[in-house]
MMTF fields as JSON, N, C-alpha, C and O atoms, coordinates in Angstrom:
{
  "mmtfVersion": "1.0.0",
  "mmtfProducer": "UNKNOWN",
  "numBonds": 443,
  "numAtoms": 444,
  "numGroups": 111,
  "numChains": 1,
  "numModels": 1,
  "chainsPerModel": [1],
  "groupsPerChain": [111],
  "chainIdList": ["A"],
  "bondAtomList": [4, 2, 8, 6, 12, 10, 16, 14, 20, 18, 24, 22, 28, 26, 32, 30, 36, 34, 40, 38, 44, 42, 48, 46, 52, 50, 56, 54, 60, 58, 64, 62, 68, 66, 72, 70, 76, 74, 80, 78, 84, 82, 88, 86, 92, 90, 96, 94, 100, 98, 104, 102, 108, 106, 112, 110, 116, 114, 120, 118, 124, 122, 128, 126, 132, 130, 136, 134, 140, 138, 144, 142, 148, 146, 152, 150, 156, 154, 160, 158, 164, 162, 168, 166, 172, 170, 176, 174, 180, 178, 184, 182, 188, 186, 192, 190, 196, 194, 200, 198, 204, 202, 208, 206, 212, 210, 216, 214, 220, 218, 224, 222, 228, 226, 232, 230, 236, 234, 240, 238, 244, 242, 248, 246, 252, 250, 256, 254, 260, 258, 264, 262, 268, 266, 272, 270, 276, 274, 280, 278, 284, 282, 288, 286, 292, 290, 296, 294, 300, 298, 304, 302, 308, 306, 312, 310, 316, 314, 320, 318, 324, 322, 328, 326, 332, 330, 336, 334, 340, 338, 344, 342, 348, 346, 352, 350, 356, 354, 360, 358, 364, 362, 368, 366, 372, 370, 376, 374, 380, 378, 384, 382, 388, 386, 392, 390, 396, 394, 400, 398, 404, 402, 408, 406, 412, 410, 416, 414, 420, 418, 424, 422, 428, 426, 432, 430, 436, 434, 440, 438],
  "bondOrderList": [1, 1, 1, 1, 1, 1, 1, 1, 1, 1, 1, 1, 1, 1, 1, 1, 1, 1, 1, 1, 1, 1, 1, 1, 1, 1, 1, 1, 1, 1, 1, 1, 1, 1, 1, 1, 1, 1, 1, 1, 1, 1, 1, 1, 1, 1, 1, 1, 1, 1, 1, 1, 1, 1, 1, 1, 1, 1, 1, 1, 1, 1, 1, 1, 1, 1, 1, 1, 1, 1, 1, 1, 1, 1, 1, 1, 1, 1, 1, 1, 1, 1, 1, 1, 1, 1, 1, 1, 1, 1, 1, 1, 1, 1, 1, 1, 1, 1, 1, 1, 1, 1, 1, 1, 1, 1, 1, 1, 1, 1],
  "groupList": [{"groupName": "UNK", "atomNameList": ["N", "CA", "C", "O"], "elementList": ["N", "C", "C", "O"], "formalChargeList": [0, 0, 0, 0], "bondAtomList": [1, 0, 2, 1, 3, 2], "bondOrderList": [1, 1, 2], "singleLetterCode": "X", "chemCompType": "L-PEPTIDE LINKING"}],
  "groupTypeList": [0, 0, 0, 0, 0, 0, 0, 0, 0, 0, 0, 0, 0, 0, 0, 0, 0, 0, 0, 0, 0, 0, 0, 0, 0, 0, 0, 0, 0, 0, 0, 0, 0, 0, 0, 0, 0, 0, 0, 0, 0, 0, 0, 0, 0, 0, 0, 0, 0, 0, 0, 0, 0, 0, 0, 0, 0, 0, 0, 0, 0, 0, 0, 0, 0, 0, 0, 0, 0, 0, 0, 0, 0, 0, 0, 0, 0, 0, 0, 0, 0, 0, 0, 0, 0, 0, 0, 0, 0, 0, 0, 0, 0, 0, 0, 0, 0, 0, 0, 0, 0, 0, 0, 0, 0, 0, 0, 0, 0, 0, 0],
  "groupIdList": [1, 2, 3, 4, 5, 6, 7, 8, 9, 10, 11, 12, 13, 14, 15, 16, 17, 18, 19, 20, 21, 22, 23, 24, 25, 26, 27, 28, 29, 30, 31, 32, 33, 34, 35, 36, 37, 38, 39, 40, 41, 42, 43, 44, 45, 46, 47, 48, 49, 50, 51, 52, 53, 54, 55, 56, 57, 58, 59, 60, 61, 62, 63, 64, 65, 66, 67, 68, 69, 70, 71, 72, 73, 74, 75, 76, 77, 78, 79, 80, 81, 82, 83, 84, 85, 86, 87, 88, 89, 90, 91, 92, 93, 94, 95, 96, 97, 98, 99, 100, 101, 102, 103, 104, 105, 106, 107, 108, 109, 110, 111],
  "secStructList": [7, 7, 7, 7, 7, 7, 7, 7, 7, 7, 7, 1, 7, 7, 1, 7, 3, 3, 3, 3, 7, 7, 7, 7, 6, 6, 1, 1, 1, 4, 4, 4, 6, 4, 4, 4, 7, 7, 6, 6, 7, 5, 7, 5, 7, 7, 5, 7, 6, 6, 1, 1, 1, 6, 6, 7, 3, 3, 3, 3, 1, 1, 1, 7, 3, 3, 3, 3, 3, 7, 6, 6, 2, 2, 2, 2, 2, 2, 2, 2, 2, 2, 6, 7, 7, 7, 7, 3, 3, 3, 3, 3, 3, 3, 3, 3, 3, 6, 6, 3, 3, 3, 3, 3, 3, 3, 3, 3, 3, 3, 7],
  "xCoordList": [0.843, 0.0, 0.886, 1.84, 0.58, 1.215, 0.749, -0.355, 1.735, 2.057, 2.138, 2.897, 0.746, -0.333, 0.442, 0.173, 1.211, 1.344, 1.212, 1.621, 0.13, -0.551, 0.597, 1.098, 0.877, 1.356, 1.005, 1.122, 0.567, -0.248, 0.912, 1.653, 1.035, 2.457, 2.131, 0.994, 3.335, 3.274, 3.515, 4.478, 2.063, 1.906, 1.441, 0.907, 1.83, 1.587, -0.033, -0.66, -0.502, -2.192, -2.631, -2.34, -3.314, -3.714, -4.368, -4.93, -4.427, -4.026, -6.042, -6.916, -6.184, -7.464, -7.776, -7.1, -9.427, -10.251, -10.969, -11.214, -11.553, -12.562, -12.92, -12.155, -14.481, -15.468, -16.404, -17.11, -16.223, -17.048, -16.881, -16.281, -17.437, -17.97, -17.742, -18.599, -17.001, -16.777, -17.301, -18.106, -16.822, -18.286, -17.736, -16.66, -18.756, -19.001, -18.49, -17.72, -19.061, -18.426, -18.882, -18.492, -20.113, -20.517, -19.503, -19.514, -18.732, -18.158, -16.608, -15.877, -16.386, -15.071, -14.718, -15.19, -13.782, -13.489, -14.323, -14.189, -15.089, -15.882, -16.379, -16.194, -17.208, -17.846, -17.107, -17.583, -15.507, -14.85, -14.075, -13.104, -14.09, -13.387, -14.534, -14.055, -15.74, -16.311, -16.479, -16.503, -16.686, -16.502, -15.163, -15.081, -14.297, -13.209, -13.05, -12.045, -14.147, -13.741, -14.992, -15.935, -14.46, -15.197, -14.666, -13.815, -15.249, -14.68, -13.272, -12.916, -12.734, -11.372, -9.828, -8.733, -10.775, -10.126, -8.919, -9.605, -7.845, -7.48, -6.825, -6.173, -7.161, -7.468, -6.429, -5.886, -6.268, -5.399, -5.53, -6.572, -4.764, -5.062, -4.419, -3.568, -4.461, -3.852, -4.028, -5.159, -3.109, -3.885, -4.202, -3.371, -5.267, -5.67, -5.628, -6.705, -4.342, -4.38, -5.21, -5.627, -5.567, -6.631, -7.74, -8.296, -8.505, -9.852, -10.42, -9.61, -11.302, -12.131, -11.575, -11.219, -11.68, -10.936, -9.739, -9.514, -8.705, -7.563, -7.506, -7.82, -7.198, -6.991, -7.82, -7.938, -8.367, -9.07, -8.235, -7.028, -8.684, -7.865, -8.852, -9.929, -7.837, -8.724, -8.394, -7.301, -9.452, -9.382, -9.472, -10.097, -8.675, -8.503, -8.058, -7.455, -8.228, -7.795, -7.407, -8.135, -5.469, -5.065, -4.948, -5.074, -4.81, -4.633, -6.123, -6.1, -7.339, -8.508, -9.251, -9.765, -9.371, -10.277, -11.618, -12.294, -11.794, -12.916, -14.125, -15.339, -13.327, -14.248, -12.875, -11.716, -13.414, -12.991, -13.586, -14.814, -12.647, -13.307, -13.553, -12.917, -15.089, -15.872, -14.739, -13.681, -14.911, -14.199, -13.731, -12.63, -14.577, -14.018, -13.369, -12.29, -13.433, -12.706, -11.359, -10.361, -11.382, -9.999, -9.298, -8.431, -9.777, -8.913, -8.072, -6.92, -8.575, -8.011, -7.243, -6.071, -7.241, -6.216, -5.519, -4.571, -5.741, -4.464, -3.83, -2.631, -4.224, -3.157, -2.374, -1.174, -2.673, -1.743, -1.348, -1.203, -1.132, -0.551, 0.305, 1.388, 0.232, 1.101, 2.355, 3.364, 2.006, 3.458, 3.799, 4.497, 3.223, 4.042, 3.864, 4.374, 2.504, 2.302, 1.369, 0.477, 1.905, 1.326, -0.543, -0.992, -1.327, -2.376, -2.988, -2.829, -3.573, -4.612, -5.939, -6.61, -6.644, -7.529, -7.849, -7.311, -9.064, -10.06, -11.3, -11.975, -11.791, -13.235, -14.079, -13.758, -15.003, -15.81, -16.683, -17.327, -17.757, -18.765, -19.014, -18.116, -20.342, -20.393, -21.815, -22.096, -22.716, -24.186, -23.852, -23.019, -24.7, -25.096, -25.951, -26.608, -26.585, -28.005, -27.636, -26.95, -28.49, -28.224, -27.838, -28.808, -26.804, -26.345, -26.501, -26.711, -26.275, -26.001, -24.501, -24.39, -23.612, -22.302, -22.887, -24.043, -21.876, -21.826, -22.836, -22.698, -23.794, -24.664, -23.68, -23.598, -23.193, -22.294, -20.981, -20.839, -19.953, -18.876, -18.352, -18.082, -18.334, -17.58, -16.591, -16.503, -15.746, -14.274, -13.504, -13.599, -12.872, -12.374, -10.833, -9.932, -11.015, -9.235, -8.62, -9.309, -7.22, -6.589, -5.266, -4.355, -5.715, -4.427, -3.321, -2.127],
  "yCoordList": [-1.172, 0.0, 1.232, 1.298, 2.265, 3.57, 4.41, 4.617, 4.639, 5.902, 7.651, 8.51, 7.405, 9.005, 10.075, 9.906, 10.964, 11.844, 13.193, 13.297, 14.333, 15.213, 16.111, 15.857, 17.029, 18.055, 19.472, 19.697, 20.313, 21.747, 22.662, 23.109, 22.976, 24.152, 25.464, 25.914, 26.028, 27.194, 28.291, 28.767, 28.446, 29.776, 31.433, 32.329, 31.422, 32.645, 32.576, 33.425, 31.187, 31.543, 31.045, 29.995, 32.037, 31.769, 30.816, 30.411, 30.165, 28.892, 29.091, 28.301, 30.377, 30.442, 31.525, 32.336, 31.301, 33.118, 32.781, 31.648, 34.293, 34.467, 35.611, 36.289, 35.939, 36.605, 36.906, 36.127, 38.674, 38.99, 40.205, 40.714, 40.831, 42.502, 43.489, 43.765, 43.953, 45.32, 46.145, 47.016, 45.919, 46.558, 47.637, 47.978, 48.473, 49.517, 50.76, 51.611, 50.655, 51.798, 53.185, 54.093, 53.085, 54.618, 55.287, 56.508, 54.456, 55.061, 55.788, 56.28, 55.715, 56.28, 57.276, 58.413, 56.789, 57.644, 57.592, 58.283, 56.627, 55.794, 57.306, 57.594, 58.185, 59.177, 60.586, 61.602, 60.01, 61.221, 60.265, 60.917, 59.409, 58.274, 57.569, 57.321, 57.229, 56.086, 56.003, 54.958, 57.807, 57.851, 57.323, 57.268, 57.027, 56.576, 55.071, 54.458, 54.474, 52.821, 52.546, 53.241, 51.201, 50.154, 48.935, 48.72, 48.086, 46.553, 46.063, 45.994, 45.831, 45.294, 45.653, 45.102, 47.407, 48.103, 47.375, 47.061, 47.121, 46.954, 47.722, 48.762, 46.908, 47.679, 47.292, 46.187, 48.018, 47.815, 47.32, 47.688, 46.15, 45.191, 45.843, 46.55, 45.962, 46.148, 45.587, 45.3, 45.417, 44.993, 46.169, 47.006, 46.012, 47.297, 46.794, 46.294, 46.569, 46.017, 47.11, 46.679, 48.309, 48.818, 48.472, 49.537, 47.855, 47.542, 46.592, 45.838, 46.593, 45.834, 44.149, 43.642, 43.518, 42.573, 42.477, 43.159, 41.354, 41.22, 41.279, 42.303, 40.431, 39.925, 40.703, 40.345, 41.99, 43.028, 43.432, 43.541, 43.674, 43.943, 45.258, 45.334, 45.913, 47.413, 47.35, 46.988, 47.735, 47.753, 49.277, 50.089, 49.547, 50.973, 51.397, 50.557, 52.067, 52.947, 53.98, 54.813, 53.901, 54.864, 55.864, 57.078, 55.551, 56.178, 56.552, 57.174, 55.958, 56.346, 55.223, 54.408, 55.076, 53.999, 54.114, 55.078, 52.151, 52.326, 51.203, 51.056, 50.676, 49.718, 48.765, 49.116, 47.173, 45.901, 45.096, 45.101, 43.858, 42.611, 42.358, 42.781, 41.22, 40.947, 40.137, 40.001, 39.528, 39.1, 37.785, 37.374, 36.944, 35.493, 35.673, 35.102, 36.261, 36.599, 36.962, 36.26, 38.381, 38.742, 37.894, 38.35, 36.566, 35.579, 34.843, 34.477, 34.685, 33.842, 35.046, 34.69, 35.966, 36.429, 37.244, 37.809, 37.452, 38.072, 36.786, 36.956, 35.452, 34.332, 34.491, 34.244, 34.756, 34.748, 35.723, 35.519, 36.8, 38.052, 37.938, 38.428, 37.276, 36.828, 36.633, 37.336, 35.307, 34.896, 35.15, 34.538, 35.949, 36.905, 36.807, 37.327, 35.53, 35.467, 36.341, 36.891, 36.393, 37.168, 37.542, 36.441, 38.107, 38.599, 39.626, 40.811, 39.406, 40.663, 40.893, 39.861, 42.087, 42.432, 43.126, 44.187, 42.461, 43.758, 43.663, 42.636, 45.187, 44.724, 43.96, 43.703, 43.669, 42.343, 42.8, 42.273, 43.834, 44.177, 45.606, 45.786, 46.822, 47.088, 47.763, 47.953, 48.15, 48.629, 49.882, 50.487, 50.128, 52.074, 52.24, 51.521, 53.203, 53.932, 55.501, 56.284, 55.697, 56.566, 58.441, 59.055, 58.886, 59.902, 60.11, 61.078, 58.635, 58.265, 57.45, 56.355, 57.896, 56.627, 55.223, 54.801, 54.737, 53.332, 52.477, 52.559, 51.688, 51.083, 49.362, 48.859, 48.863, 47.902, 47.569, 47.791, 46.933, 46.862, 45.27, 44.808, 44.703, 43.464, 43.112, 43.252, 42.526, 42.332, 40.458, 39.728, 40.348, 39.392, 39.327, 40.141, 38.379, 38.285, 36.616, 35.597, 36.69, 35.926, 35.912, 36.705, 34.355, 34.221, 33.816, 33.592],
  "zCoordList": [0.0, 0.0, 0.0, 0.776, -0.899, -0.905, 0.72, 1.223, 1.048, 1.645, 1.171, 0.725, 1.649, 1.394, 2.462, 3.651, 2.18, 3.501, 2.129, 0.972, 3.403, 2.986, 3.674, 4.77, 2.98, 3.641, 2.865, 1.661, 3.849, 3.758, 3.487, 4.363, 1.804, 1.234, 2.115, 2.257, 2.702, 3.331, 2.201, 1.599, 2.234, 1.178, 1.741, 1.088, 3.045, 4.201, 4.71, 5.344, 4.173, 4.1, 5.734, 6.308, 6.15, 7.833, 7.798, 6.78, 9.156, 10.008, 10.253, 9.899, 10.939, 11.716, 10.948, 10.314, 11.218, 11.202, 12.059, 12.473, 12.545, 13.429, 12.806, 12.12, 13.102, 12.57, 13.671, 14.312, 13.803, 15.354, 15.201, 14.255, 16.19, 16.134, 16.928, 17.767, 16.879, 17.743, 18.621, 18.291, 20.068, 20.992, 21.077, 20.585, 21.972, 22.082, 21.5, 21.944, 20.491, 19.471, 19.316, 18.582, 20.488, 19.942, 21.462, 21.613, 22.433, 23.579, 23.276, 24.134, 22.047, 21.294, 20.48, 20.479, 19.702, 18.708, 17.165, 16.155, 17.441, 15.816, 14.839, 13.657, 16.198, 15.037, 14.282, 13.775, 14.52, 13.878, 12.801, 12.418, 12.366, 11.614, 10.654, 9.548, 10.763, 10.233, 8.995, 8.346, 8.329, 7.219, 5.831, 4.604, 7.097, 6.137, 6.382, 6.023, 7.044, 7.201, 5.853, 5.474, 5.395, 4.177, 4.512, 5.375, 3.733, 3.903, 3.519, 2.343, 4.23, 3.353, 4.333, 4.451, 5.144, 5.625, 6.864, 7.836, 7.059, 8.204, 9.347, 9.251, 10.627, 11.707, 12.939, 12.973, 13.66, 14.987, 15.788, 16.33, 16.606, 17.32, 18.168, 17.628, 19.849, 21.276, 22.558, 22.95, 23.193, 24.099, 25.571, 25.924, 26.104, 27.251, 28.173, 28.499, 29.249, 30.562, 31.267, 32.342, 31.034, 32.009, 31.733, 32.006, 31.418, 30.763, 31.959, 32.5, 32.243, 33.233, 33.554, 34.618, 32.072, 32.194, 31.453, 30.454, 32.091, 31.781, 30.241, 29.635, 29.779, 28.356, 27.048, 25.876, 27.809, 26.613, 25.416, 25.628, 24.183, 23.314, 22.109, 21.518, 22.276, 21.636, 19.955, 19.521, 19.16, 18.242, 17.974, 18.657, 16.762, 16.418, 14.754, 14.087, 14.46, 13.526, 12.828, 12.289, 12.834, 12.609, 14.03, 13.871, 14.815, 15.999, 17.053, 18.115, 16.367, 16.677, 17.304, 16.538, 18.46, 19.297, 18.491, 18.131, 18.285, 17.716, 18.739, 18.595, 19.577, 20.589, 20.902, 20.681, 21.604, 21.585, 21.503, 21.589, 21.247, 20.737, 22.103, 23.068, 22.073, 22.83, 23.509, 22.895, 24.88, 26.11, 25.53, 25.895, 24.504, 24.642, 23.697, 23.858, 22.584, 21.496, 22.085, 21.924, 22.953, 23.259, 24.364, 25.109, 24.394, 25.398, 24.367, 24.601, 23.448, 22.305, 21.732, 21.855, 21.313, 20.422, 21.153, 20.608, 22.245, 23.561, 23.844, 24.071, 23.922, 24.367, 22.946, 23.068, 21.961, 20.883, 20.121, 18.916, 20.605, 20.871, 21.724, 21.401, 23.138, 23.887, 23.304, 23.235, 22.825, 22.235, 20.468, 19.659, 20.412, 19.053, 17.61, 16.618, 17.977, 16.278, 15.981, 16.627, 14.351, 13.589, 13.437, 13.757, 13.25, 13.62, 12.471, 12.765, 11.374, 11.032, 11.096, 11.109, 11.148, 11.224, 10.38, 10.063, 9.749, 8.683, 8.575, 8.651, 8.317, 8.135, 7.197, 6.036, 7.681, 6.565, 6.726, 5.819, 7.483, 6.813, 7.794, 8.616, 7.791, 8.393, 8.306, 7.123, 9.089, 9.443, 9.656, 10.331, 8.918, 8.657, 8.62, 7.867, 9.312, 8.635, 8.348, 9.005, 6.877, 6.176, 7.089, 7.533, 7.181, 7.749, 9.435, 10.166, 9.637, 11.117, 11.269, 10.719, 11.863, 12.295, 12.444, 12.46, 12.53, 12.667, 13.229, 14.45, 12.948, 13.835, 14.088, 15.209, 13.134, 13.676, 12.831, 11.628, 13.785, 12.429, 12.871, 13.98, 11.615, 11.897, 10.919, 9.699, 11.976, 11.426, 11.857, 12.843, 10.663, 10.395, 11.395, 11.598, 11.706, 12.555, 11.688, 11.718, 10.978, 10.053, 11.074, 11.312, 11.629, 12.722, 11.323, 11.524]
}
């Protein structure tokens, strides 16, 4: 019998995604920025040891707080932020109503 071994070519293509939404966005910087976010856009990952809980991680753009990822989300990509791997963020979609900011924004994370 042949010996099948699969091996996955490292072509830089991420490992994981996650797909989730940005809280509290009207408590920031969102309504002096939103006009310049669209889909595709990518965004700033941090982490906020002052934040209520530990492992919070602020999302931003361009120097402009735009919320954080929800708590279970930022347990998983603060343990791997931790140790240094690579991480992007962009947006994948976002809720508007017509000549109102942001009603929601969701963004893609490509461990």
């Amino acid at each position: 019998m042949n010996n099948l071994a699969a091996s996955r070519p490292n072509h830089n293509i991420p490992e994981l995604g996650i797909l989730t939404r940005v809280m509290d966005l009207s408590s920031f910087d969102m309504i002096y920025i939103y006009h310049h976010l669209s889909k595709g856009v990518t965004l700033d990952l941090t982490r906020d040891s002052a934040h209520y809980y530990k492992s919070a991680v602020q999302v931003s753009f361009k120097g402009f707080k735009l919320g954080y990822l929800p708590e279970k989300v930022s347990a998983i990509v603060s343990a791997r932020m931790d140790k240094g791997l690579e991480l992007i963020a962009r947006i994948k979609s976002i809720e508007k109503l017509k000549y109102l900011p942001l009603k929601s924004l969701d963004i893609e994370l490509l461990f």
